[in-house]
Each structure stands twice: as structure tokens, then as C-alpha cells.
C-alpha positions as CSV (number, residue, x, y, z in Angstrom):
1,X,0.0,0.0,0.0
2,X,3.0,2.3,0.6
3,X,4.6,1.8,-2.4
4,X,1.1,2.6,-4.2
5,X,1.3,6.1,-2.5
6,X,5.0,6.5,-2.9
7,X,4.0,6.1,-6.4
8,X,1.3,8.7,-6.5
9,X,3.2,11.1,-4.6
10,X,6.1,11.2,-7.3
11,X,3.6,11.3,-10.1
12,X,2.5,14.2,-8.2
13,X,5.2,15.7,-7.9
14,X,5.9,17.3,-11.7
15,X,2.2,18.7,-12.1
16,X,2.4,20.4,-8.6
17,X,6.4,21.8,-9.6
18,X,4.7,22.8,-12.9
19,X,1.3,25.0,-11.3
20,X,4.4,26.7,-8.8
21,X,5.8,27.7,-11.9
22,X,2.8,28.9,-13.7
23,X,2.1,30.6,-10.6
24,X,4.9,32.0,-10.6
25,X,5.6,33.5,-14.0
26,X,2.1,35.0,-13.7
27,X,3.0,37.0,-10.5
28,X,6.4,38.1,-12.5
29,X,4.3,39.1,-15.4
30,X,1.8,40.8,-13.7
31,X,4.9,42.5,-11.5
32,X,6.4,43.8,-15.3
33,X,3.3,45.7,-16.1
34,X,3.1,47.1,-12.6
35,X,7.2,48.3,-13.6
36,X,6.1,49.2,-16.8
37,X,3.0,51.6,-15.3
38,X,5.4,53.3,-12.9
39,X,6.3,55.4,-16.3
40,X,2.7,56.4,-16.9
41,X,1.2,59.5,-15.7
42,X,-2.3,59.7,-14.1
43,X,-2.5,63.1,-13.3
44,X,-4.8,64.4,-16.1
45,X,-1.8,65.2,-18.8
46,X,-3.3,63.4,-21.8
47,X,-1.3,64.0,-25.2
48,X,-3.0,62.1,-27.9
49,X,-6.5,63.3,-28.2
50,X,-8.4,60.1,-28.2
51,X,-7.3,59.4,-24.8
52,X,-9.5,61.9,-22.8
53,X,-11.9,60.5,-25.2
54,X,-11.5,56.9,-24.4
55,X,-11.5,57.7,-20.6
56,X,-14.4,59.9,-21.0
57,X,-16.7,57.8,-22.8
58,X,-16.5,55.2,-19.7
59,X,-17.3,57.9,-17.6
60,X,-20.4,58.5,-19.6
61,X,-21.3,54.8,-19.5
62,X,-21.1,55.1,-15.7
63,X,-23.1,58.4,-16.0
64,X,-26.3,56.8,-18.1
65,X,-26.4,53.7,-15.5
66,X,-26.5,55.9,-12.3
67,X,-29.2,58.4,-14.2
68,X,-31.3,55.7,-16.0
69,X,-32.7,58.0,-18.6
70,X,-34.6,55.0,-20.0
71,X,-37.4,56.9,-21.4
72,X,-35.2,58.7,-23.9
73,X,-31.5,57.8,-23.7
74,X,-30.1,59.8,-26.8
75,X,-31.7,63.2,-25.5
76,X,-29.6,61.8,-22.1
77,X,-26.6,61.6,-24.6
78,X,-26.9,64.7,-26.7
79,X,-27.4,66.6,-23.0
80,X,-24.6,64.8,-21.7
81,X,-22.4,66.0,-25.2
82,X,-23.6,69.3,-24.3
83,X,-22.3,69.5,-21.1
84,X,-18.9,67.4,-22.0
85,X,-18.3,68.1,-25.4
86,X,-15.5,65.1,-26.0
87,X,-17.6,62.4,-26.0
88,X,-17.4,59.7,-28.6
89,X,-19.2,57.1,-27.4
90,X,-20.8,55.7,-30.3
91,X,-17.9,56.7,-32.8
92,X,-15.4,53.5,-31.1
93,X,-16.9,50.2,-30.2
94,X,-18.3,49.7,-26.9
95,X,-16.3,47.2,-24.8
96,X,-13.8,49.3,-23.2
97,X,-15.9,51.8,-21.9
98,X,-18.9,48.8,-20.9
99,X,-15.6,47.4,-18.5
100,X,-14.5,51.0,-17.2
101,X,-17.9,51.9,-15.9
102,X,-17.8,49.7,-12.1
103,X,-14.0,50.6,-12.1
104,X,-15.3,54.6,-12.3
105,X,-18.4,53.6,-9.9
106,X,-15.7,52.2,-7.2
107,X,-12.7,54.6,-7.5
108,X,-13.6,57.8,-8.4
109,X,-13.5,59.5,-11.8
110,X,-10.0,60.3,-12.8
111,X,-7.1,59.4,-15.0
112,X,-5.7,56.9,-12.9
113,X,-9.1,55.0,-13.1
114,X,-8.5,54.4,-16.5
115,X,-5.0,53.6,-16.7
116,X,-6.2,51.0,-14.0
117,X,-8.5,49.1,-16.5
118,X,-6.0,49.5,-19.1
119,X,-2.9,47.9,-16.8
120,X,-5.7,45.1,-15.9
121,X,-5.8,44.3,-19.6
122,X,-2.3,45.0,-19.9
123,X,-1.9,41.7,-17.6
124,X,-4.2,39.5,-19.4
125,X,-2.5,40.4,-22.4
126,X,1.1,39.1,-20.6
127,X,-1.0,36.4,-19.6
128,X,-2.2,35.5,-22.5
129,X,1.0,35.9,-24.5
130,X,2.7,33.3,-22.3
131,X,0.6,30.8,-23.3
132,X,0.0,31.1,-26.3
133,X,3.9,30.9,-26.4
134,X,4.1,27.9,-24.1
135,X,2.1,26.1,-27.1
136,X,5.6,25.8,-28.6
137,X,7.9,26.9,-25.6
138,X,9.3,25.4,-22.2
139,X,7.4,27.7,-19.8
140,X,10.3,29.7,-19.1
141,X,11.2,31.0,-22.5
142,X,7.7,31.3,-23.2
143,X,7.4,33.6,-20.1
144,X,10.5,35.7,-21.8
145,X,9.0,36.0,-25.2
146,X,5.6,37.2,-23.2
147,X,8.1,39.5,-21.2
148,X,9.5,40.8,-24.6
149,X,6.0,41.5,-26.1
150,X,5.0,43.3,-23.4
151,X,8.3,45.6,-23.5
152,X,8.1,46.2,-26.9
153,X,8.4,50.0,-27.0
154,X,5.3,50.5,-30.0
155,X,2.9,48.3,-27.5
156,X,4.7,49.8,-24.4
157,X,4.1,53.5,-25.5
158,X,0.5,53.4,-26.0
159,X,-0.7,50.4,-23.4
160,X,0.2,52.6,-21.1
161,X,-2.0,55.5,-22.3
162,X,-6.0,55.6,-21.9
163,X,-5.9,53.7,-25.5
164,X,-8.0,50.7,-27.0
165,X,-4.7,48.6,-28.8
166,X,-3.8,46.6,-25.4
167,X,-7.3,46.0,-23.8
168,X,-8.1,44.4,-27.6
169,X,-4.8,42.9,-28.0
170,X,-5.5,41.0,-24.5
171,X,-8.8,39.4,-25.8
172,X,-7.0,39.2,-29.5
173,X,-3.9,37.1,-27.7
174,X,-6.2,34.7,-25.8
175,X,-8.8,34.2,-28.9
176,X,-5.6,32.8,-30.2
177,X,-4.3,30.4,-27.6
178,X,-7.8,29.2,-27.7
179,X,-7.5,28.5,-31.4
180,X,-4.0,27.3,-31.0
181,X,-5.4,24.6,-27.8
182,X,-8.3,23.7,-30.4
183,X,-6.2,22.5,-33.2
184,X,-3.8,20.7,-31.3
185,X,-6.2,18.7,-29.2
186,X,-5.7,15.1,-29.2
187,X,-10.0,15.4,-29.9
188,X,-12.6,16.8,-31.0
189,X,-12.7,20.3,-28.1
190,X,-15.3,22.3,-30.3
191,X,-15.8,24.7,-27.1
192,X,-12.2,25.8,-27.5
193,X,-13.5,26.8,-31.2
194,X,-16.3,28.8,-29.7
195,X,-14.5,30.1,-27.6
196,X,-12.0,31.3,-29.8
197,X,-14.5,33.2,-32.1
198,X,-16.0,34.8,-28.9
199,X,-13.3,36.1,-27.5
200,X,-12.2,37.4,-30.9
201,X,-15.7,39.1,-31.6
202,X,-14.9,40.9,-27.6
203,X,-11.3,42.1,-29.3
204,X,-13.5,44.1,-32.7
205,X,-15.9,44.8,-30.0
206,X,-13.0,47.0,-28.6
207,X,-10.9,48.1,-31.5
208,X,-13.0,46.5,-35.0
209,X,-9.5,46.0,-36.9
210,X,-8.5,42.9,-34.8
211,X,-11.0,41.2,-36.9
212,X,-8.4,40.3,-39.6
213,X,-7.5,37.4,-37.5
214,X,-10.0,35.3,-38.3
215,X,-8.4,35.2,-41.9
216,X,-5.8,33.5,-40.1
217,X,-7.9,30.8,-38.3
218,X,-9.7,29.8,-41.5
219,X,-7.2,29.7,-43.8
220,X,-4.9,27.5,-41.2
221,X,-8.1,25.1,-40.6
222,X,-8.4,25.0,-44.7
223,X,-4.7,23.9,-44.7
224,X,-4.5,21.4,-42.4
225,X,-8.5,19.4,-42.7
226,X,-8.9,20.8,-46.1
227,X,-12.3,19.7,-46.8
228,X,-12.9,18.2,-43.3
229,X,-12.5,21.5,-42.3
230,X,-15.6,23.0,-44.4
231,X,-18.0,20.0,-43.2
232,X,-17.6,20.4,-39.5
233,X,-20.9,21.9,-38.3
234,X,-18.9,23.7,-35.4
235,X,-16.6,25.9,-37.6
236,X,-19.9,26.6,-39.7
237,X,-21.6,27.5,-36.4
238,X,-18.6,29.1,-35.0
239,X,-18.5,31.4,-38.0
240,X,-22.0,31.7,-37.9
241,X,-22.2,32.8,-34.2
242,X,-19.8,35.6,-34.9
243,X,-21.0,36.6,-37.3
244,X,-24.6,37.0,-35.8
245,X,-22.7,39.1,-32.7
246,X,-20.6,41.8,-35.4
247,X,-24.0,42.7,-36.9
248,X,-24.9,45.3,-33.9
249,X,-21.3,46.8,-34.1
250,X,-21.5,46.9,-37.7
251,X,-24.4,48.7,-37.5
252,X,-22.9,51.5,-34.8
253,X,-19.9,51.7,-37.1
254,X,-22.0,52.3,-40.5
255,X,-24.4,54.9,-38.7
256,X,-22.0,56.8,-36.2
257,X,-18.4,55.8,-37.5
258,X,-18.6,57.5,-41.2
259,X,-15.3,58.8,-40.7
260,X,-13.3,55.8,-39.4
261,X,-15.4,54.3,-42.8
262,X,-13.6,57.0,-45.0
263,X,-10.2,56.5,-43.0
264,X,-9.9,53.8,-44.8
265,X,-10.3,54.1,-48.4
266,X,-10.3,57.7,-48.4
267,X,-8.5,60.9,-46.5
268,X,-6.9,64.1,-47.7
269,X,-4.0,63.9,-45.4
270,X,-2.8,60.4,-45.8
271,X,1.1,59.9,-45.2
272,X,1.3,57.6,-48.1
273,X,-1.0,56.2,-50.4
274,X,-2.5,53.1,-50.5
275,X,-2.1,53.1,-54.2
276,X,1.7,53.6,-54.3
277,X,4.7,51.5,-53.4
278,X,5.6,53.4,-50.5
279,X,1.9,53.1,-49.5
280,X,2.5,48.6,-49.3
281,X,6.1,49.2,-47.5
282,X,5.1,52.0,-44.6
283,X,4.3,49.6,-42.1
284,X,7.7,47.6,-42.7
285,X,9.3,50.8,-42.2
286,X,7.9,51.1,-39.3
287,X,9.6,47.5,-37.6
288,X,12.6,49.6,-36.5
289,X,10.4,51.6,-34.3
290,X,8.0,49.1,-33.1
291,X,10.4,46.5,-32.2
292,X,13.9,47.8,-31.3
293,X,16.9,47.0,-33.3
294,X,17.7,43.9,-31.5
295,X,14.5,42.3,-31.7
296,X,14.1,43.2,-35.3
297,X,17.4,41.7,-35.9
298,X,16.5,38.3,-33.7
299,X,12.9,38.3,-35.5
300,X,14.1,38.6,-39.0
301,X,16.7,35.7,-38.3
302,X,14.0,33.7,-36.9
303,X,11.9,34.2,-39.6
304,X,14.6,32.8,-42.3
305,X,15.5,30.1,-39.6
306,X,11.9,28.7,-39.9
307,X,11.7,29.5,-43.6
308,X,15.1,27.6,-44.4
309,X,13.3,24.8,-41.8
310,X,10.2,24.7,-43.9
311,X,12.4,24.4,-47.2
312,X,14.2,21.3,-46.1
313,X,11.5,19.5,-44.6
314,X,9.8,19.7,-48.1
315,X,13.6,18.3,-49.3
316,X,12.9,15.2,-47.2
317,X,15.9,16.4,-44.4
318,X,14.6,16.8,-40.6
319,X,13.9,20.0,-39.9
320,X,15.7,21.3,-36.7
321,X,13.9,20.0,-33.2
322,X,12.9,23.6,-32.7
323,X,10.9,24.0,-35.9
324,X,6.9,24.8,-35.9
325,X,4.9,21.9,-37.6
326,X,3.7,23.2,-41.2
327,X,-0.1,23.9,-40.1
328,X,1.8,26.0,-37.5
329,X,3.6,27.6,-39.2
330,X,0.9,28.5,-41.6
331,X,-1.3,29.9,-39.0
332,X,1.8,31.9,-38.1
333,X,2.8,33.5,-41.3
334,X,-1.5,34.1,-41.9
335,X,-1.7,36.2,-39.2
336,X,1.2,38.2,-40.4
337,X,0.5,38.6,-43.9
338,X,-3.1,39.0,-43.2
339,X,-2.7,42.0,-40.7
340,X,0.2,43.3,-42.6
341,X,-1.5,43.5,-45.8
342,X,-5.2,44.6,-43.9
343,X,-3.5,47.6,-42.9
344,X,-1.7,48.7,-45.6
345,X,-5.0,48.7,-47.5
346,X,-6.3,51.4,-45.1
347,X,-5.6,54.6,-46.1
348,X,-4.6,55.7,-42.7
349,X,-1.6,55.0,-41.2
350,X,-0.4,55.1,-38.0
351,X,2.2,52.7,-36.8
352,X,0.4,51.6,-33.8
353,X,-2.4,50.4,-35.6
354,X,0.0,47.0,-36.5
355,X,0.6,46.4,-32.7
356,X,-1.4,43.5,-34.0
357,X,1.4,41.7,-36.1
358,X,4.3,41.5,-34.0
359,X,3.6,38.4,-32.1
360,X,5.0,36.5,-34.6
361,X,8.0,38.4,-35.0
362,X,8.7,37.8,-31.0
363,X,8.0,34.3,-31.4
364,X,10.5,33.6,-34.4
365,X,13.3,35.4,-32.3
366,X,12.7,33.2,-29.0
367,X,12.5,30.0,-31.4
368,X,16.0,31.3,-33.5
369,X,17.5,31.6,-29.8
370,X,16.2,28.5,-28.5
371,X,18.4,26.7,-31.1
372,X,21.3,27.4,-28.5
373,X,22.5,24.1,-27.9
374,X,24.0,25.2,-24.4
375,X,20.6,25.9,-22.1
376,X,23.1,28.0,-19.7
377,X,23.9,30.3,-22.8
378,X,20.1,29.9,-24.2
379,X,18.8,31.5,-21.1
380,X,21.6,34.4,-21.5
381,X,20.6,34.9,-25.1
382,X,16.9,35.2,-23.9
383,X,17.2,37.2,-20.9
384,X,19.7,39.4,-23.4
385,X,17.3,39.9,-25.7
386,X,14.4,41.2,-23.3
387,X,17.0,43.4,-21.2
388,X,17.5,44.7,-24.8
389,X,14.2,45.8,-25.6
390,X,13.1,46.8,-22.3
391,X,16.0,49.1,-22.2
392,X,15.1,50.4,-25.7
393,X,11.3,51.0,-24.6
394,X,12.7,52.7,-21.0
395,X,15.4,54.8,-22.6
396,X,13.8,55.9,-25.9
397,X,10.0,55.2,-25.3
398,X,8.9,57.3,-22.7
399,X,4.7,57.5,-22.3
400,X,3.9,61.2,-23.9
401,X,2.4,63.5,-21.8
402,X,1.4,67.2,-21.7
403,X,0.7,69.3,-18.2
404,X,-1.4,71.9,-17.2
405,X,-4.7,70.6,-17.9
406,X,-5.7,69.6,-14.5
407,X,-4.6,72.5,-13.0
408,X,-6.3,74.7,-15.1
409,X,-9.7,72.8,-14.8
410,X,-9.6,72.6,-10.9
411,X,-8.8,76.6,-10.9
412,X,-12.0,76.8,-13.1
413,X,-14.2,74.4,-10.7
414,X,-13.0,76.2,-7.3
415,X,-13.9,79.8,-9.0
416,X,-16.8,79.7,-11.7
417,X,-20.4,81.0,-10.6
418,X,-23.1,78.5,-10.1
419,X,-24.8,76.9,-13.4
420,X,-22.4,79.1,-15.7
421,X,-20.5,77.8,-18.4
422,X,-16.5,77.1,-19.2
423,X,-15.2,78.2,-22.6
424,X,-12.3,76.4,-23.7
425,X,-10.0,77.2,-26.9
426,X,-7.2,74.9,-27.8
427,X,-6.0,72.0,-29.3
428,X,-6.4,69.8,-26.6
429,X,-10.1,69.9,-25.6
430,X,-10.1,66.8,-24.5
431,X,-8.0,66.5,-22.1
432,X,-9.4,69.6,-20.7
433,X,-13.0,68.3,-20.7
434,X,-12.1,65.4,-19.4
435,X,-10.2,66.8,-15.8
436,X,-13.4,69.0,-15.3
437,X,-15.6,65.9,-15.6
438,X,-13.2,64.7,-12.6
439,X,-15.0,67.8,-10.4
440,X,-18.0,65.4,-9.0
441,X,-19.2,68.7,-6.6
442,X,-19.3,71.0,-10.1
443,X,-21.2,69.1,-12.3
444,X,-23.4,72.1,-12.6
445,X,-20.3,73.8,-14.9
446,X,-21.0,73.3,-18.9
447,X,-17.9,73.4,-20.9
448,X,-18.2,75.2,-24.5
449,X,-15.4,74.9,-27.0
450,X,-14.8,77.5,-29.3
451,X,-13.8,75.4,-32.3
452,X,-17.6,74.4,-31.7
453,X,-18.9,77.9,-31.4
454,X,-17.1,79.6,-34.0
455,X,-16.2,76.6,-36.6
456,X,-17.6,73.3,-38.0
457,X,-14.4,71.3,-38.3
458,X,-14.6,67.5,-40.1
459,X,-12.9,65.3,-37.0
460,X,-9.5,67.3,-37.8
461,X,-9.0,70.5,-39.5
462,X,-6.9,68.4,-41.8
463,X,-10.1,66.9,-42.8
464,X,-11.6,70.4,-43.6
465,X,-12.8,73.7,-41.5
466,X,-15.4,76.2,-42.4
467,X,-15.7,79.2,-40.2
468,X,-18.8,80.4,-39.0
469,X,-19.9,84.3,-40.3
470,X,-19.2,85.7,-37.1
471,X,-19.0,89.0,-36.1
472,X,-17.3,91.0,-32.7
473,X,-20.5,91.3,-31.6
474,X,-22.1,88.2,-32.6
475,X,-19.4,86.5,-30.5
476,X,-20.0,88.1,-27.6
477,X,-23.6,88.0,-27.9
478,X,-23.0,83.4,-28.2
479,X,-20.6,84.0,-25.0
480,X,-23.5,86.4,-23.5
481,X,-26.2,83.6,-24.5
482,X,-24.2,80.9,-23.4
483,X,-23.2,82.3,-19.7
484,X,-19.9,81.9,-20.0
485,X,-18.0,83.1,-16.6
486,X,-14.5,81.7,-17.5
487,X,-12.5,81.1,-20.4
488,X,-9.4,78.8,-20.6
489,X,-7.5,79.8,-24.4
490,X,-4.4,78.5,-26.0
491,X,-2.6,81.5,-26.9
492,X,-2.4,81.4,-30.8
493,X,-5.0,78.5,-31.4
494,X,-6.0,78.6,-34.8
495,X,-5.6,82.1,-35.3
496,X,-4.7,82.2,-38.7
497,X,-8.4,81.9,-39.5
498,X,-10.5,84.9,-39.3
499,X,-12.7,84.0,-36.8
500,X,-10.1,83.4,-34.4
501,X,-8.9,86.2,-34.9
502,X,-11.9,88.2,-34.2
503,X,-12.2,86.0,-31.1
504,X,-9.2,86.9,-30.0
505,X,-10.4,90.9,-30.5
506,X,-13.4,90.0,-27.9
507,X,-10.9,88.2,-25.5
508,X,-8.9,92.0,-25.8
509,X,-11.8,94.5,-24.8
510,X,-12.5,95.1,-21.4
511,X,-15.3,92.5,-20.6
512,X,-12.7,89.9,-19.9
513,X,-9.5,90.0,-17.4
514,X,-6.4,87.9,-17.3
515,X,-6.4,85.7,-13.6
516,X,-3.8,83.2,-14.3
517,X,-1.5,82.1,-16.9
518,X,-0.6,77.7,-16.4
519,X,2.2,76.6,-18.3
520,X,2.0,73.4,-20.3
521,X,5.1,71.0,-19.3
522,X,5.5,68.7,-21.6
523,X,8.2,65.8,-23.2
524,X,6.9,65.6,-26.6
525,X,6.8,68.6,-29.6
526,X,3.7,70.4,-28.1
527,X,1.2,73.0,-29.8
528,X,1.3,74.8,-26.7
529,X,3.4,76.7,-24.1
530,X,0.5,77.4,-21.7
531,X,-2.7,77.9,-20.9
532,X,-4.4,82.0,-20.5
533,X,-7.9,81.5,-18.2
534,X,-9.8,84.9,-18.3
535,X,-12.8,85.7,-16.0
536,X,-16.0,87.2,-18.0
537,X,-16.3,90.7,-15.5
538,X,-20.1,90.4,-16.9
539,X,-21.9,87.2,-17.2
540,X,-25.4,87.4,-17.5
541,X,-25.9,84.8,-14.9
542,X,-28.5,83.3,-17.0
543,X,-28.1,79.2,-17.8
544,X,-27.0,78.2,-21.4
545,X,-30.3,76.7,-23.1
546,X,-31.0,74.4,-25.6
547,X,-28.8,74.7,-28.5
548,X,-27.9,73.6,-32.2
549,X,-24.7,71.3,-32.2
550,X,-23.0,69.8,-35.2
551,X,-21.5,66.7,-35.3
552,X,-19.3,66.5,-38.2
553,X,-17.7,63.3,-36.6
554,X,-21.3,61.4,-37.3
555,X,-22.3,63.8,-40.3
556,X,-25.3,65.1,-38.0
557,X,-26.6,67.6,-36.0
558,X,-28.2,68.4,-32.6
559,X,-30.5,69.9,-30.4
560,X,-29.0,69.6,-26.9
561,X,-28.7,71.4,-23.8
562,X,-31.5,72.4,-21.2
């Protein structure tokens, strides 16, 4: 009898040694990101204007639950746009904001709320990216290439922002472990399958363009069942199934996201076109950036490794021990041609819309290095390799931020009249709008935004501007009408447009006086040096009514306000 539990105990012994360890690397992860968030700043200094937005919209979501306006929730929304006009709600998918509203219920409305729900995502995605590595990895260097993705500067420099690419990217990496656990299943596991294409559908639901990986899944199912593949009822219901959940997003999208529509087949100030050479080779130009030097380098090598593996396996040799199988590598080089080539078709480029194909960059590098015949130098080459590109991402890739936003709104909130209105001129409304919001005991304040009042601007003034026929008068008559008791302007905003210019003629009579001037600190090329706030010396102490709004961003306008 005691040899039957000796036995037991040592067959015990591995699985328990292996849960330590998978305990373990988790913690260590989920310790990186918390490193990696020390460099963020959650003080209300947003840079990239969607990220007030993003945070915002959450807020909103939070807003509409506690008021239940059920009678007539879009005159609670146009109200609420009124008030806060950086609201996008219904411009991005929904996901992000659903998931911020409890964290904004429990803790407060602020910036570090946010950045909260985007560091929990941030560890899924870690999470996530270990094992989906550990499908071809000991669970050490699995846990280094998950450590490397995560430190990537391109993924580093906007997960830690109020941004949707991580919080997607964490449902996007575990849709494809699930995959990746489905098709190497000894049997038939159709819930991994399902559960798969659900957890891909909650990454579009977040940011739409992760959808391009379910090119990837079918076209590695085709290769390896071939027509197996296309009579199994559970990929037809799979498919179906997601495609059943997309049609209420597609919906949103085609009746409130017009522009992100024409972002990608059509916009004036495109870097590069899609129709051009340079248009198909932007995003490879980008690597450098994304990756760091030294994972570029390790990646490409692993990439021609695998390639040169591939080639003699088809030669009849044996492929090295290290090599993906060919359905593998397949569903590998899917997902990057797929996403490389989906957005390179869009017309708008920014380099952190590709966050998406750099997995399998990482990958190939921790494969190339685990060729090291020597484990001793092996795990030198890896822990090289993510000292490397965490230094890179520290050094070179510091978060963005710009100051003064805060302050300016909490001088604003401790000084404006009862029921009276804000009017803010700059660049950066958001941020601005946002950091009021963050004043629970003035929500009575409504913030106006010039651009609004004196302009109809298409989503960007690279998109097109018209200015209003405004006169002196007639502008302060809208700031009259609109009881405005304090203005926040950006010296110089927009100025080289006629109305601006005549607003800044109003802002130089008498009416208005100069009662602090906030710098804008800042570690990136800024638009601004600071921030003027003037008091109105005669508001008319009347509230701002209803009024007309136009919402170029949906191609619609308005009647909001009460």
C-alpha cells in the first residue's frame, strides 16, 4: 500500500512543480506591467487626443447607468455631449468603456481609473501571451517572449495611455491560444473553437481591426482538414455565431463611424498612399520603431531560420527539433501577412495600428535563440534579448504627456459661478473636458469649445474647416447667450483663421480680465506653451439653453442642452 502512495506522490510531484511555476511566471508578469505603469502619468496630462476621449466615454457609461434616462436615452446623450463636449461614445466600439464603468463607480473619476483598467488588460494580455507561447515553448522562455511582447516599446508606449490597442490585444492574444489549444487537441474540443471566435468578436468589440485574424484561423483550418474543415458543423456555427454578434457593431460603425469608414479608403492627409509602393512598405518601415533594433534583428533571423526549416522539410531532411509543424507555421505567417497586408489597404496609417502583427516576430526570435545548444547560454541569449528591448522601450519610449490641464480645470471648478459655463479654446479639448468631468461637486459647470462655437471642423482640421460668419458682436452676444463666466484659451490656437482672430479681438476689450497664466510642461513637440484663463467681468448669470450642435464626426446635428 505504501509503495502505491510513494507512487502517486512522485507522479504528483511534476504537475504540482509545474502549477508553482505557472504561478509564478504569472506574478512576474503581472509584477512587469506594474514596472512598466510606474512610467505612466495619471495626473490628467493626456497627449494624444483620443485618450481623454477613451476615458471619457467610460465615464459616460457610468453616468447613463446611475441616471437611467430609459425613457429617452439619446436626449440623455446629446445633454450629456452638451455639457462634456469630447464624447465619442458611439464613434469606437463599446467594450472598453462597458468594462471601465464599475471601475469609475468604485474609484472615483480620474485618469488613474482608467489607466487601472488598461494595466488590468495589460496583464491579461502578458498572460495571454505566455501561453500562447508555451504552445511551442518550455514555460520559461515562453514567459521571456511574453516578457518581450509586453516591452516592446510600439505596445509599451500606447498600453500605457487611456488607449483601446492593449485592452483588444488582451482578448486578441487569448482568442488565439484558444485556437491554438483547439487544433492541437488530441480530440474533438469544439468549445475551444467557440470560444475562440467569442473572444475574438470581444477584441473588434473593442478596436474593430482585430478582426483580420479570423483570416488566419480559417485559412490555417483549410490547410490542415482541407475539406474536413468545411464539413464540420462547429466551424460553420462558429462562424455563424460571430457573425450573428458583429451585426450590432456593424451597425454603430455604418451609422456613427462615417469617418473611421472614409479613413480607410479615403482621406486628404494620408502619409502615403494606399495606391503607391511606398503606401504597401510603410508599415515595414515602421519595424525599426515598433520592435527595437535587437528584436528586429533576432525576428528577421528567426523568420529565415523557420523559412530555411520549412524548405528542407519539403527536401525530405529533418527539420531542426525547434521548428513549428507546417499547419503551424501557416497559421503563423497568416496572421502576419493577413494583418500586414489589412493595414496597408487602409488609407490611414499610424504605426500603432500593427501592434497586432508583432507576435509573430517575438516568437521567431525566442525560437531562433532556442536553437542554442547550451541551455546556460540559451537563457543568457533570452534574458539578453528582453533586457534589450526593455531598455530600448525605458530609454527611448517614454509614455507622452502634456501638463497643465488639470490644473487649469480645478482653478476653473473652485472659482466659476453657479450653473455658468467654461469656454475652452485649444488643441487639446479633450484633455481639458475630461479633468473637469473629474470635479463630481461642479457638475453644474458646462464646458463650450470655441472650435464648436465659431467653426464646424470634419474630425480634424486636416479633414476640412469652415468658419462660421461671425461678427465681434455676434461672438460676444454666443458668449452672453451661453453664460460663460470663465475662459481657458491657448494663446495662438487657430488664429490664422479669421474668426479666431476676431475671437481673439473680444478676448482683448475690457469685458474679460487675465487671472492666471498655467504653463503646459511637456516631453513631446507640443502645440502649446500654456494655458491663458480669463474671468468674463459680466456674465449674464442666465443658464446656457437648448442649442444647435454639429456633429461632423457622425455627419449630424443636434438639439442639446436644457
Amino acid at each position: 500500500m505504501s509503495a502505491v502512495h510513494d507512487n502517486a506522490a512522485v507522479a504528483a510531484a511534476p504537475a504540482d512543480a509545474a502549477r508553482s511555476t505557472a504561478w509564478l511566471i504569472h506574478l512576474l508578469l503581472a509584477a512587469l506591467v506594474g514596472l512598466l505603469f510606474l512610467g505612466a502619468h495619471a495626473d490628467g496630462s493626456y497627449w494624444w487626443s483620443d485618450a481623454p476621449r477613451h476615458a471619457l466615454n467610460g465615464v459616460f457609461v457610468k453616468d447613463l447607468i446611475v441616471a437611467a434616462p430609459w425613457s429617452d436615452p439619446s436626449r440623455y446623450a446629446y445633454d450629456y455631449y452638451a455639457q462634456y463636449p469630447a464624447l465619442t461614445i458611439l464613434f469606437y466600439p463599446p467594450l472598453f468603456y462597458a468594462v471601465s464603468a464599475p471601475f469609475y463607480a468604485l474609484f472615483g473619476v480620474s485618469e488613474s481609473t482608467a489607466l487601472l483598467v488598461v494595466a488590468l488588460h495589460y496583464v491579461a494580455f502578458a498572460w495571454g501571451a505566455s501561453a500562447l507561447f508555451r504552445c511551442w515553448l518550455p514555460a520559461w522562455p515562453a514567459a521571456a517572449a511574453a516578457a518581450m511582447l509586453c516591452l516592446l516599446p510600439e505596445i509599451a508606449f500606447w498600453g500605457r495611455q487611456v488607449m483601446l490597442e492593449v485592452p483588444s490585444l488582451a482578448f486578441f492574444i487569448w482568442s488565439a491560444v484558444l485556437f491554438t489549444r483547439y487544433r492541437h487537441a488530441a480530440s474533438a474540443r469544439p468549445l475551444l473553437l467557440y470560444g475562440a471566435a467569442a473572444l475574438l468578436l470581444l477584441a473588434m468589440y473593442t478596436k474593430l481591426t482585430a478582426g483580420f485574424l479570423a483570416l488566419a484561423f480559417g485559412g490555417t483550418l483549410l490547410y490542415e482538414r482541407r475539406a474536413a474543415a468545411l464539413k464540420d458543423r462547429h466551424v460553420w456555427l462558429a462562424a455563424l455565431l460571430a457573425c450573428i454578434g458583429l451585426i450590432p457593431l456593424l451597425v454603430l460603425t455604418v451609422k456613427f463611424g462615417q469617418a473611421n469608414i472614409q479613413s480607410a479608403y479615403r482621406i486628404n492627409d494620408s502619409l502615403v498612399s494606399r495606391r503607391s509602393l511606398d503606401g504597401w512598405l510603410w508599415y515595414l518601415r515602421q519595424f525599426p520603431g515598433q520592435l527595437g533594433w535587437a528584436m528586429l534583428a533576432a525576428g528577421a533571423a528567426g523568420m529565415m531560420a523557420a523559412a530555411w526549416s520549412a524548405v528542407a522539410a519539403v527536401r525530405g531532411r529533418r527539420p531542426a527539433a525547434s521548428a513549428l509543424s507546417r499547419g503551424d507555421a501557416v497559421f503563423w505567417l497568416l496572421w502576419m501577412m493577413a494583418g500586414y497586408l489589412f493595414f496597408s489597404a487602409i488609407d490611414l496609417k499610424e504605426a500603432r495600428h500593427s501592434v497586432y502583427i508583432l507576435p509573430p516576430l517575438v516568437l521567431a526570435a525566442a525560437l531562433l535563440l532556442m536553437r542554442i545548444r547550451q541551455p546556460r547560454w540559451r537563457g543568457a541569449a533570452l534574458a539578453a534579448l528582453t533586457a534589450a528591448v526593455g531598455l530600448q522601450t525605458v530609454l527611448l519610449r517614454p509614455v507622452a504627456y502634456v501638463g497643465g490641464y488639470a490644473e487649469a480645470a480645478r482653478l476653473v471648478a473652485e472659482q466659476a459661478p453657479k450653473d455658468s459655463s467654461v469656454l475652452f479654446s485649444g488643441y487639446r479639448d479633450g484633455s481639458f473636458v475630461f479633468n473637469m468631468r473629474t470635479h463630481e461637486e461642479r457638475r453644474d459647470l458646462t464646458v463650450v469649445r470655441a472650435d464648436k462655437m465659431l467653426l464646424n471642423v470634419a474630425v480634424r482640421r486636416e479633414l476640412g474647416v469652415k468658419e462660421h460668419e461671425l461678427s465681434e458682436k455676434d461672438i460676444l452676444a454666443q458668449i452672453d447667450g451661453l453664460n460663460v463666466s470663465y475662459l481657458v484659451v491657448q494663446p495662438g490656437f487657430w488664429n490664422d483663421l479669421a474668426v479666431m482672430q476676431r475671437f481673439e479681438r473680444v478676448l482683448a476689450a475690457g469685458q474679460f480680465e487675465e487671472v492666471a497664466r498655467i504653463a503646459t510642461p511637456n516631453n513631446v513637440r507640443a502645440y502649446e506653451k500654456e494655458l491663458v484663463i480669463y474671468r468674463n467681468k459680466a456674465p449674464s448669470g442666465r443658464r446656457a439653453g437648448p442649442r444647435k450642435l454639429d456633429l461632423p464626426i457622425i455627419n449630424r446635428s443636434i438639439d442639446a442642452g436644457s
